[in-house]
N, C-alpha and C positions, 0 to 999 in steps of 0.2 A: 468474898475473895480474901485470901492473904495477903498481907504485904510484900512478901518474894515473889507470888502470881504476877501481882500487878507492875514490880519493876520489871521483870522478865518481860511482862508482855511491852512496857516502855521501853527499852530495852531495844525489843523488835521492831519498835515504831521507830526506833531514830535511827537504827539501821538500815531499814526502807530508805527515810530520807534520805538519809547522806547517799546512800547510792542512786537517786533521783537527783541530788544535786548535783553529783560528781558527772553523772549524765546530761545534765543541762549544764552544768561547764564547757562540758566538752565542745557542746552544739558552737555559746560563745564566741569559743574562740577560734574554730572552723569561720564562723560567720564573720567573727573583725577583720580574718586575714584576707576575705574575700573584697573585691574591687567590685567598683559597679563594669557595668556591659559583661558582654560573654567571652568565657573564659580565651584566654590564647591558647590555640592551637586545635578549637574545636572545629569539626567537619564545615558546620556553617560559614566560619571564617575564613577558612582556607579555601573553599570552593567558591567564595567571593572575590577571593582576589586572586584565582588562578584565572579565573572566566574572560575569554577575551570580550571586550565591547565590539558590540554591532555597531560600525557609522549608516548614518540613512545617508544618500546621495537624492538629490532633486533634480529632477531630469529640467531641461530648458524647458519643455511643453509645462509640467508643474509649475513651476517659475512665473510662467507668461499667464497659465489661469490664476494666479494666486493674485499677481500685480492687476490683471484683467478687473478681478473682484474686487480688490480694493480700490480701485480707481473707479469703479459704479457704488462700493458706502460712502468715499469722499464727494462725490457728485452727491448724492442722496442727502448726504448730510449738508452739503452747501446748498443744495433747494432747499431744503426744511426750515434753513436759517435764514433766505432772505437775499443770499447771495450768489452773484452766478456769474 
């Protein structure tokens, strides 16, 4: 090969690169200016906080089995233990 072959083809080679670098810059600094969590203003976000909350309500009968049941593990647990 020549010497003018071989800088031409150098040449090419760092021409490549620089436009690979110039492209992985770019990425960079897309990337720094980004924040962590999801971006403001995407679908996700906004349909989290427009969605009204469900409240549950407990009727008195729920109520009365719930206390019903805890008041037969606190027996159970005060046999097991010795006291009564």
């Amino acid at each position: 090969m020549e010497v003018s072959n071989i800088i031409s083809e150098i040449d090419v080679q760092i021409q490549k690169l620089q436009q690979a670098r110039e492209l992985l810059a770019g990425t960079e600094e897309t990337i720094a200016r980004r924040g962590p969590g999801r971006p403001k203003g995407s679908k996700a976000a906004v349909a989290a906080l427009s969605a009204p909350r469900k409240t549950r309500k407990l009727s008195a009968e729920g109520r009365k089995r719930i206390a019903d049941a805890m008041k037969r593990r606190w027996a159970e647990r005060a046999k097991a233990n010795g006291k009564s």
